[in-house]
C-alpha positions in Angstrom: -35.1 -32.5 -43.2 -33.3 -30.3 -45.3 -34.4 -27.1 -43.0 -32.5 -29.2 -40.5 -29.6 -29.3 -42.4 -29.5 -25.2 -43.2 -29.4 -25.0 -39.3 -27.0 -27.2 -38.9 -24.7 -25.2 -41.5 -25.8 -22.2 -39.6 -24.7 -23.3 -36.7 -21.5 -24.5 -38.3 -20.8 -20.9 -38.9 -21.1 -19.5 -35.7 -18.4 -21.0 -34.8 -16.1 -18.9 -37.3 -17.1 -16.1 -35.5 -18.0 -17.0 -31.5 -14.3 -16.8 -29.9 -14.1 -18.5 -27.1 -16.5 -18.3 -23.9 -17.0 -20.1 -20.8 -18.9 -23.6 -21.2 -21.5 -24.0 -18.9 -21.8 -28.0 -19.8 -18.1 -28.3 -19.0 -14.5 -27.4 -19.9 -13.4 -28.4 -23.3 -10.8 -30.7 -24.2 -8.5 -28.4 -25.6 -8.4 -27.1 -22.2 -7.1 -30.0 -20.8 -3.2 -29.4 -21.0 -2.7 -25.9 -19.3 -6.3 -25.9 -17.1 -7.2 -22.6 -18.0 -10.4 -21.6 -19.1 -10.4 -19.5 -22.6 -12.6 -16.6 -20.8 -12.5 -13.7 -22.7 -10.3 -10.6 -21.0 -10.6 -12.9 -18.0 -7.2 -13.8 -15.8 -6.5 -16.5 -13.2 -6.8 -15.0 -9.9 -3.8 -13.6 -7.9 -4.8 -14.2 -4.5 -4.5 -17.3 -2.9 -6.6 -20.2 -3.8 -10.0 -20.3 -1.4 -9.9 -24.2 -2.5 -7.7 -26.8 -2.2 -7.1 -30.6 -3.3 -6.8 -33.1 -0.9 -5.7 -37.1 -1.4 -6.7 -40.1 0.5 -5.2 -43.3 -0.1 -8.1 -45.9 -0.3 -6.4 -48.5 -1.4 -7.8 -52.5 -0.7 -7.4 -55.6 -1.7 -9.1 -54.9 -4.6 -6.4 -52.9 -5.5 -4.8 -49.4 -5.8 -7.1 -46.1 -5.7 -7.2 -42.6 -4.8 -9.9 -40.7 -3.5 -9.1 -36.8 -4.4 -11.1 -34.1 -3.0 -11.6 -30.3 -4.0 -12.1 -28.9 -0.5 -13.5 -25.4 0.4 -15.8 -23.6 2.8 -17.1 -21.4 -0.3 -19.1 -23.0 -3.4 -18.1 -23.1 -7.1 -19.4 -23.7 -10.3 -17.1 -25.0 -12.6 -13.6 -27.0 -12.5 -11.3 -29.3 -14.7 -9.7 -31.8 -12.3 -6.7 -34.0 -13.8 -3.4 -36.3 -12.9 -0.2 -36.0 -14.1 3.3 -37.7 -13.5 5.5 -35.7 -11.8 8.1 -33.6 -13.8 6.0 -35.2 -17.0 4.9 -32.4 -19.7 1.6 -31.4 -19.3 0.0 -33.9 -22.2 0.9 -36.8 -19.9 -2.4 -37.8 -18.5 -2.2 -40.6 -15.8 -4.9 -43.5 -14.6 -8.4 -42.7 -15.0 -11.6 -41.3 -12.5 -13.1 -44.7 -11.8 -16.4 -42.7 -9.8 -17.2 -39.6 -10.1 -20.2 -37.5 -8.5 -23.4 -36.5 -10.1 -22.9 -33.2 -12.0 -19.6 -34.6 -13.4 -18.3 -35.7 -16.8 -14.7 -37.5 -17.5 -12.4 -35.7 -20.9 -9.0 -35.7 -21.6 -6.9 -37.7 -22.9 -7.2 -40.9 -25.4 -9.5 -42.6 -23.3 -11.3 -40.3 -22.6 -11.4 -40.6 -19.1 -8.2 -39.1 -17.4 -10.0 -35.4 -16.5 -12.9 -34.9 -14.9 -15.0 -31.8 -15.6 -18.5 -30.2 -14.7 -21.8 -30.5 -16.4 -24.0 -27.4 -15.8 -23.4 -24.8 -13.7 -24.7 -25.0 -10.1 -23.2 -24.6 -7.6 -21.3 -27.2 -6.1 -18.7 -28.2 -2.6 -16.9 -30.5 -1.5 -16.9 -33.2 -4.5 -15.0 -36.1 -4.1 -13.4 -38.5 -7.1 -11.9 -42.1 -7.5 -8.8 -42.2 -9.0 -7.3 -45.6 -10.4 -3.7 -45.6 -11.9 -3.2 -47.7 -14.9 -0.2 -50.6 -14.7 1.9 -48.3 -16.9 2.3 -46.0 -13.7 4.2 -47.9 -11.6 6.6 -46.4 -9.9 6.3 -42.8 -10.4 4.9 -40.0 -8.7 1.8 -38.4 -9.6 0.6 -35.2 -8.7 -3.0 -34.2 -9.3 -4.1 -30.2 -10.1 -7.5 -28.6 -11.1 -8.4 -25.5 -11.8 -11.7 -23.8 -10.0 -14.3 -21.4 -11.4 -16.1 -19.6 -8.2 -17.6 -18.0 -11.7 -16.9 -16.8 -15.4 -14.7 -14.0 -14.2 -12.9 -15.5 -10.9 -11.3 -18.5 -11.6 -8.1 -20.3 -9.7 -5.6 -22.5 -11.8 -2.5 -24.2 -10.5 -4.3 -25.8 -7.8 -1.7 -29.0 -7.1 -1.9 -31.5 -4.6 0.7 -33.7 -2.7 2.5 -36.5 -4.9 1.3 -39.4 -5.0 4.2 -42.7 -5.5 2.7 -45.3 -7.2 4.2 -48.1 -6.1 3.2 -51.5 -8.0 4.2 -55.3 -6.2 2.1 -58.7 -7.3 -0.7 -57.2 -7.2 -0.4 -53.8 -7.9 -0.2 -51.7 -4.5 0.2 -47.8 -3.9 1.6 -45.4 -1.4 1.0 -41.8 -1.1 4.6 -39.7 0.0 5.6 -36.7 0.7 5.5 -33.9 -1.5 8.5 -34.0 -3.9 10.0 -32.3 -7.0 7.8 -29.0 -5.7 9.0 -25.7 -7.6 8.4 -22.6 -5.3 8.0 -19.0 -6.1 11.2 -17.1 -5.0 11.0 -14.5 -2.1 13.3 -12.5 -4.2 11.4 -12.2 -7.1 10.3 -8.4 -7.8 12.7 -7.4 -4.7 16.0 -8.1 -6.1 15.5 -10.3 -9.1 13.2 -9.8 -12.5 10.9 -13.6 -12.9 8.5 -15.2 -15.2 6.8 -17.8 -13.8 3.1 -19.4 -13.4 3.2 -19.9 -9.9 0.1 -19.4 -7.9 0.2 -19.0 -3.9 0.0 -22.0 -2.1 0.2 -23.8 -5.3 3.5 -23.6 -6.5 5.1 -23.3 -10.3 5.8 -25.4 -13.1 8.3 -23.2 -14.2 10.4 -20.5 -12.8 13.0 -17.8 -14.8 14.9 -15.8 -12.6 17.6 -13.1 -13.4 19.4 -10.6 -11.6 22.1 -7.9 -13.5 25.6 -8.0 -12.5 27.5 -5.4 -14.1 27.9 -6.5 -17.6 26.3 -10.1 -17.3 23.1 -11.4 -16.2 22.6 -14.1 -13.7 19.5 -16.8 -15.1 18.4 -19.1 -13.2 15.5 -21.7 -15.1 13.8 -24.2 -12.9 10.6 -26.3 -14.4 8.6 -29.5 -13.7 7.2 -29.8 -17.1 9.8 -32.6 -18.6 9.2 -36.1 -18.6 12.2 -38.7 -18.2 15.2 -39.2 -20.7 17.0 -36.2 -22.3 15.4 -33.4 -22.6 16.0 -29.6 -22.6 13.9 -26.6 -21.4 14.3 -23.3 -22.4 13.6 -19.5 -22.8 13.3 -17.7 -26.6 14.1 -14.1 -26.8 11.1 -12.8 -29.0 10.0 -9.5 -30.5 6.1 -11.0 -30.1 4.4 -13.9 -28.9 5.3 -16.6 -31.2 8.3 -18.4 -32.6 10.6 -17.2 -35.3 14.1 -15.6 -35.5 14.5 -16.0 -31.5 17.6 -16.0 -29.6 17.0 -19.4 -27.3 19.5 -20.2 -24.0 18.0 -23.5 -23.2 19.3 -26.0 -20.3 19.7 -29.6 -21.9 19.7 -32.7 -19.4 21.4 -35.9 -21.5 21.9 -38.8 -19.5 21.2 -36.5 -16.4 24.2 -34.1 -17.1 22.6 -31.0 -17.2 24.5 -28.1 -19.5 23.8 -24.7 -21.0 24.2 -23.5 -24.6 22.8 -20.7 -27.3 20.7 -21.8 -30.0 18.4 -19.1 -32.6 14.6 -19.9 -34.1 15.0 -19.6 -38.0 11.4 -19.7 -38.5 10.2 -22.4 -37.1 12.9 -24.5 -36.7 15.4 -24.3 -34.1 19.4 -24.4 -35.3 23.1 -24.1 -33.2 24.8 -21.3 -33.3 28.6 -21.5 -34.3 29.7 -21.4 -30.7 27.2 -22.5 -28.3 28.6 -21.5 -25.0 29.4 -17.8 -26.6 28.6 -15.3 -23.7 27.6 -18.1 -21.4 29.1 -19.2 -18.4 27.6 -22.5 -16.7 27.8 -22.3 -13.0 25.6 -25.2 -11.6 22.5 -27.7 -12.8 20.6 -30.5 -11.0 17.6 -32.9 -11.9 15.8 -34.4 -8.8 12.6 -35.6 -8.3 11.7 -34.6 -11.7 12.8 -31.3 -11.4 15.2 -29.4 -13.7 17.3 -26.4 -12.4 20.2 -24.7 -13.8 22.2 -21.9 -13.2 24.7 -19.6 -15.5 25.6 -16.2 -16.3 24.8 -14.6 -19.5 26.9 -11.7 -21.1 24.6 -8.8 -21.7 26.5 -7.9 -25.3 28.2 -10.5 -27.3 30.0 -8.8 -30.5 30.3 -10.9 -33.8 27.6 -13.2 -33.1 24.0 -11.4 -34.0 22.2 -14.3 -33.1 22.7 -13.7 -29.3 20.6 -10.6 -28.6 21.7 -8.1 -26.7 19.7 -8.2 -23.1 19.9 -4.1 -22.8 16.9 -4.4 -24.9 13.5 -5.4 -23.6 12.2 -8.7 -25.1 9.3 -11.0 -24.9 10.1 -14.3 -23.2 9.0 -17.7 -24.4 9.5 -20.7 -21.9 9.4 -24.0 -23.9 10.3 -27.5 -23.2 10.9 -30.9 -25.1 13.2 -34.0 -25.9 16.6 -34.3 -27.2 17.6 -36.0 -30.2 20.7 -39.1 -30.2 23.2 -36.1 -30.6 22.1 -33.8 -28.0 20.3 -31.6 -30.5 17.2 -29.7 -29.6 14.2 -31.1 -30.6 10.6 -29.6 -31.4 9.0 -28.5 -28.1 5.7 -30.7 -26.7 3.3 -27.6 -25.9 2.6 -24.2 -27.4 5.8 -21.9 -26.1 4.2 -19.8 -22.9 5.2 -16.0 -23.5 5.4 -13.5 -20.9 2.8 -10.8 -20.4 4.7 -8.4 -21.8 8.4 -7.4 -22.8 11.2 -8.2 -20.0 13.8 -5.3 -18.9 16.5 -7.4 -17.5 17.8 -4.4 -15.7 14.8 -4.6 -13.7 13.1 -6.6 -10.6 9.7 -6.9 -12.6 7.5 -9.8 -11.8 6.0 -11.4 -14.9 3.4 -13.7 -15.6 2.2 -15.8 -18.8 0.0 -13.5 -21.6 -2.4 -15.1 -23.8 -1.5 -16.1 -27.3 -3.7 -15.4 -30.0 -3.8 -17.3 -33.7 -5.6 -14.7 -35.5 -4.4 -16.2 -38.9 -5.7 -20.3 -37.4 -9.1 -18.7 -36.7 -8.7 -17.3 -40.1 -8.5 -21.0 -41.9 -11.0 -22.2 -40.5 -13.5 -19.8 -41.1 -12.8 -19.9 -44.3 -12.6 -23.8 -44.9 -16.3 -23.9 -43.3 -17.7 -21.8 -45.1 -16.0 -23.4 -48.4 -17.0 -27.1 -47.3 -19.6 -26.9 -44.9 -22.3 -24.1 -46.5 -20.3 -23.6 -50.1 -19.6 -26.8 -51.2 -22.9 -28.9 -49.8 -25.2 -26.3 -51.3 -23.3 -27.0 -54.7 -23.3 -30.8 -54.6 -27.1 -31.1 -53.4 -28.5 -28.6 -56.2 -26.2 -30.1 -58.7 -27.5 -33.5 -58.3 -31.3 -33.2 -57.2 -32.2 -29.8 -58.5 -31.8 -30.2 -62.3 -35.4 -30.4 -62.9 -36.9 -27.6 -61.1 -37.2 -23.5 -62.9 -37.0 -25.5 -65.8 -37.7 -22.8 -68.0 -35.7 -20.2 -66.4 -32.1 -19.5 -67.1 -29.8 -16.6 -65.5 -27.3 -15.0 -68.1 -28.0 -17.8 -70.6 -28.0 -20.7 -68.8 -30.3 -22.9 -66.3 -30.8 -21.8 -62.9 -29.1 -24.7 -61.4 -26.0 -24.8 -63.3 -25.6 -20.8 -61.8 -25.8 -21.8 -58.7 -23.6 -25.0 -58.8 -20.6 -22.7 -60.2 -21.8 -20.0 -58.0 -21.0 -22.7 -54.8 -17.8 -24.3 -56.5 -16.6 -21.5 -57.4 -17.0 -20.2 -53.9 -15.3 -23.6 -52.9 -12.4 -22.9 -54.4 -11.7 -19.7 -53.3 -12.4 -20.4 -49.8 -10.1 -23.2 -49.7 -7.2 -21.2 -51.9 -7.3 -18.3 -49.1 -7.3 -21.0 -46.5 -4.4 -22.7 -47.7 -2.3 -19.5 -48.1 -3.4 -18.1 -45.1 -2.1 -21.2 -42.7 1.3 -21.5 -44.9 1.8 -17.8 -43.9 0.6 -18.6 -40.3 3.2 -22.1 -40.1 6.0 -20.7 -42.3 5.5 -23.4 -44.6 4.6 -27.1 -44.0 4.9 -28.1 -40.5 4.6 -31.6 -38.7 2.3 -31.6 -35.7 3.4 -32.3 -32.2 0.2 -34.1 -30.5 -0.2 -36.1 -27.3 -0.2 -39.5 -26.7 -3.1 -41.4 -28.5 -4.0 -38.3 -30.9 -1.6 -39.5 -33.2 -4.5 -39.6 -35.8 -4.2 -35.6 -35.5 -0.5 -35.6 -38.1 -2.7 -36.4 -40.9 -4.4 -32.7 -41.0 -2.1 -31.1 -43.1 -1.8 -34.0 -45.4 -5.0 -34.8 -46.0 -5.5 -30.4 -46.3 -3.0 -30.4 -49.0 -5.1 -33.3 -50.5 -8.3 -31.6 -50.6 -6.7 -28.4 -52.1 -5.7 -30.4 -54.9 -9.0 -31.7 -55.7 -10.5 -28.5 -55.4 -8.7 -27.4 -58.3 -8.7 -30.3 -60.0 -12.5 -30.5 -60.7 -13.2 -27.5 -61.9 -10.5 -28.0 -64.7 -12.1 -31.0 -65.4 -15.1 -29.0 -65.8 -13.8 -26.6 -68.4 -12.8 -29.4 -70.8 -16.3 -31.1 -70.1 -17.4 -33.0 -73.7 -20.7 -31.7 -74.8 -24.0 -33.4 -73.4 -24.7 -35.8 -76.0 -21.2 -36.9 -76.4 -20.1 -40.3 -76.1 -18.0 -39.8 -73.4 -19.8 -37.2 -71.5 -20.8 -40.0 -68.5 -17.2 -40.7 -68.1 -16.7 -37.1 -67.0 -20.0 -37.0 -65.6 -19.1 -39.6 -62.7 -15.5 -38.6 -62.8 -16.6 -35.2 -61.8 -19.0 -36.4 -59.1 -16.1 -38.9 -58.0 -13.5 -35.9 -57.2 -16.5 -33.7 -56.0 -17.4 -36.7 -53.6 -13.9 -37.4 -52.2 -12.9 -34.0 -51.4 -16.3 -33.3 -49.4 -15.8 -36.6 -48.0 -11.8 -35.7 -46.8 -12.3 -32.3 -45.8 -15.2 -33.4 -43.9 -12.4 -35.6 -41.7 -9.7 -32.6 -41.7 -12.2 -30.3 -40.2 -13.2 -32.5 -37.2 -9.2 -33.0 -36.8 -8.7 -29.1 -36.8 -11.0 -28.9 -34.2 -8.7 -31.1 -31.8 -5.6 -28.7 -32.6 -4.5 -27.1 -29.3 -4.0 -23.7 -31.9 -7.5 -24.0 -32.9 -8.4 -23.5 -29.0 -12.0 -25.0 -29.9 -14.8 -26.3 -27.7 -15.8 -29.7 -27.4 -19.5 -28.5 -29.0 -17.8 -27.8 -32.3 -16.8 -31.6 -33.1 -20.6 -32.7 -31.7 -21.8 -30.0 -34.3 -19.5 -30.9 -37.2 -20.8 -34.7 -36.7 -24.3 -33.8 -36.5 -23.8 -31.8 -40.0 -22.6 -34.7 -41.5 -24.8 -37.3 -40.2 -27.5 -35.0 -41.4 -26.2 -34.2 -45.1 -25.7 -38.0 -45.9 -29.6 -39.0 -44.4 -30.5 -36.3 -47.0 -28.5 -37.1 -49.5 -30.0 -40.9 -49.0 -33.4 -39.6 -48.6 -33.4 -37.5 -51.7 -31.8 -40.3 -54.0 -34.6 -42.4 -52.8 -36.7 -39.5 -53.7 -35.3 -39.2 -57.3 -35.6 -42.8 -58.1 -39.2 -43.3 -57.0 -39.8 -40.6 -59.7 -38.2 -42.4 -62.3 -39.9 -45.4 -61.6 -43.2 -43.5 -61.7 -42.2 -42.0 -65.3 -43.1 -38.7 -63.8 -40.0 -37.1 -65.5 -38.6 -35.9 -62.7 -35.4 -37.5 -62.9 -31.9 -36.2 -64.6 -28.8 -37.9 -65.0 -26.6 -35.6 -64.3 
């Protein structure tokens, strides 16, 4: 039992170190918002998509329902097939996959059942799903895309069908339409205009930045699908790297369906107006249909006075966000992970760009070192603390029983780990940020509070260990189970924060890593159980085996 357990920590800590690789028993669920496998130095293909999705309405008196097909003449091995609303961010998974074919599994979403995804890799054609829309989709369009591995290193993503209007009556009834609210890749792009986009060929784009130079301005043009209904605003950061933080942003807000333009600037994480917001910008025209936003305006290549507006005869790195307004009009906190370009944008230029891959170096970083502080450090500590007292019990290192060294040795170990794991995300967030989840993960808010929590007790016990009454004092049991208490809790809590790490769209996880971590856990409490049963049958039996600790 206990071997079991060491493998299980082993295998706890290859995940520290294993990036991420293509799953053979299916796509993840972090991989369930963008729809692009996490293959190392692997990119979506550029040529047009040998597959294609097609959608039957099959809908009876039994009620509404899809049947969506991935169609090809060639065979693949692996795909992630899931429904969206149109024009809704990509978080917002629709109905469910009511049948599905052998060789399948459902993921995404709360339920669980809004994606459908492969189970081994064979190859496959031809597959055909049930889709059923839930009552809270009435009345919208839905769009379904997938993303198609022929193998690791050729996959297709941005595969997107025709909408689908869900239309519900007494009973519920659906329609499939026309396709509407389609972005397009523009025939001008890399001719006479510089782009960054995601389009795919025969698939269209969820977003689209054009620009064009025009003597001393800039023409933009921004275009997305990726906003849901209300007021919203999508946008483009200019970066010096990949992430957020002191940014220039010209973002295209929609309130009440008025669509505007103004200048906002990242301070760290946090996005703040400028003192003039249409400084150096001149709104020509904007439109939301079919749950599309467009807008047009011309951007002065050097504004003077205002250093927050960068100057566009410098390359930068474009961000493309999107996300709601506030009451006011303000800019709120973006739904998804900002998509940067490839590389730096010349807006003097015609270059085509596409999205590059982010990177969270410093999020890897925490991790690794909270396992190894919670998972190996801190359960070897606790288990030899508590059912190890009686064995070497004539050997001592440096003065003092073997099992006592290696308790400290652990908890000490502990608390390191979690210090340097708690700096190291700080430095990575800018401080303490609120997490922006999905619907139904809202569970996932509590990480860094219950982090912070863990930290505390970390520290805590081991002071409570310094001023530790001797062993025959009369309150020496109060600290005894005091001790044990904190010890308990904080295993107990960072237990819970590491499985809600693992669902972090930063963390870029597989789904294997939250079976492991529950399998680690069931295991270390059936052998804490099994050797506390152990330890008391030896009491009973006088054998003097037993310790208080």
């Amino acid at each position: 039992m206990i071997k079991n357990m060491w493998l299980l920590l082993s295998l706890s800590l290859l995940l520290c170190v294993k990036d991420s690789f293509g799953y053979g028993t299916g796509a993840p669920d972090s991989a369930c918002d963008g729809l692009v496998p996490i293959h190392p130095n692997v990119s979506p293909q550029a040529t047009a998509s040998p597959y294609s999705l097609q959608v039957t309405d099959d809908t009876d008196a039994n009620g509404a329902k899809f049947t969506v097909s991935i169609v090809s003449g060639e065979s693949f091995q692996g795909f992630l097939l899931k429904a969206n609303t149109v024009g809704g961010a990509s978080t917002n998974f629709v109905g469910k996959f009511s049948t599905i074919p052998s060789g399948s599994q459902r993921r995404c979403g709360n339920t669980g059942t809004r994606g459908v995804t492969h189970t081994q890799q064979t190859a496959k054609q031809n597959l055909a799903f049930v889709w059923q829309p839930d009552a809270s989709d009435c009345n919208t369009n839905v769009q379904f895309h997938v993303t198609v591995a022929r193998s690791f290193s050729e996959f297709w993503s941005g595969i997107i069908s025709n909408s689908v209007y869900v239309r519900c009556t007494s009973p519920i009834t659906t329609t499939a339409s026309a396709p509407v609210g389609t972005i397009t890749r523009d025939s001008a792009c890399g001719v006479t205009k510089g782009c960054f986009h995601d389009c795919r060929q025969n698939a269209g784009c969820t977003y689209l930045v054009t620009w064009q130079d025009s003597n001393t301005n800039t023409e933009f043009e921004i275009s997305t699908s990726l906003v849901p209904q209300g007021d919203v605003w999508a946008g483009i950061a200019l970066s010096t790297d990949s992430t957020m933080g002191s940014d220039s942003v010209m973002s295209c807000l929609v309130k009440n369906d008025v669509v505007s333009v103004e200048h906002s600037y990242n301070d760290g994480k946090d996005n703040q107006p400028i003192s003039n917001v249409n400084q150096g910008l001149t709104f020509t025209s904007g439109s939301r249909q079919n749950g599309v936003v467009r807008c047009n305006f011309l951007r002065a290549k050097s504004v003077n006075g205002e250093p927050k507006i960068f100057d566009l005869n410098t390359d930068w790195i474009i961000l493309f966000a999107t996300g709601p307004l506030d009451q006011s009009g303000r800019i709120l906190k973006h739904r998804a992970i900002p998509v940067p370009s490839a590389q730096a944008a010349d807006f003097q230029t015609t270059e085509d760009l596409g999205a590059g891959r982010i990177d969270y170096p410093l999020v890897k970083a925490h991790a690794c070192f909270m396992i190894l502080a919670w998972v190996l450090s801190s359960s070897i500590g606790i288990v030899i603390a508590r059912y190890y007292k009686s064995e070497w019990p004539e050997r001592t290192i440096l003065g003092l029983k073997v099992w006592f060294q290696i308790h400290r040795l652990c908890m000490i170990s502990a608390l390191v780990c979690t210090l340097i794991a708690f700096v190291v995300i700080f430095v990575e967030s800018g401080g303490y940020s609120d997490i922006v989840t999905e619907d139904g993960k809202g569970y996932l808010k509590a990480h860094p509070v219950l982090g912070i929590i863990v930290t505390i007790l970390v520290i805590v016990n081991p002071i409570m260990a310094i001023f530790r009454p001797n062993p025959d004092h009369e309150k020496r049991p109060i600290f005894n189970w005091s001790h044990r208490l904190v010890g308990t809790i904080a295993q107990g809590l960072s237990a819970i924060t590491i499985l809600f790490g693992f669902e972090l769209g930063k963390a870029s996880a597989p789904a294997s890593a939250t079976g492991v971590m529950i399998a680690f856990i069931i295991t270390f409490v059936a052998v804490e159980v099994l050797l506390e049963v152990m330890q008391c049958y030896c009491k009973k039996q006088n054998t003097g085996r037993y310790f208080y600790i």
